[in-house]
Steps between C-alpha positions, in 0.01 A plus 500: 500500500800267425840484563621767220276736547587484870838504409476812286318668777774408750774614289346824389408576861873425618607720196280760679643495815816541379460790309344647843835428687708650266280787508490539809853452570584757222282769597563475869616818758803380530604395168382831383680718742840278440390579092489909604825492649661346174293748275701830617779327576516483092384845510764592736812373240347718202 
């Protein structure tokens, strides 16, 4: 294997682990009880 394909791999794999975080840090208990709380407090002002 040379360098660029090793490259590509390297940089698709960080690309991947990114996209994990994010996910994870999105979808998260806490982020999506702090994201309930802001839902009826919109309902609330209708």
């Amino acid at each position: 294997m040379d360098l660029a394909s090793m490259l590509y791999l390297g940089v698709t794999f960080g690309l991947f682990v990114v996209f994990v975080l994010i996910f994870m840090h999105t979808y998260s208990k806490k982020r999506k009880e702090e994201g309930e709380i802001a839902k009826y407090r919109m309902l609330d002002d209708d």
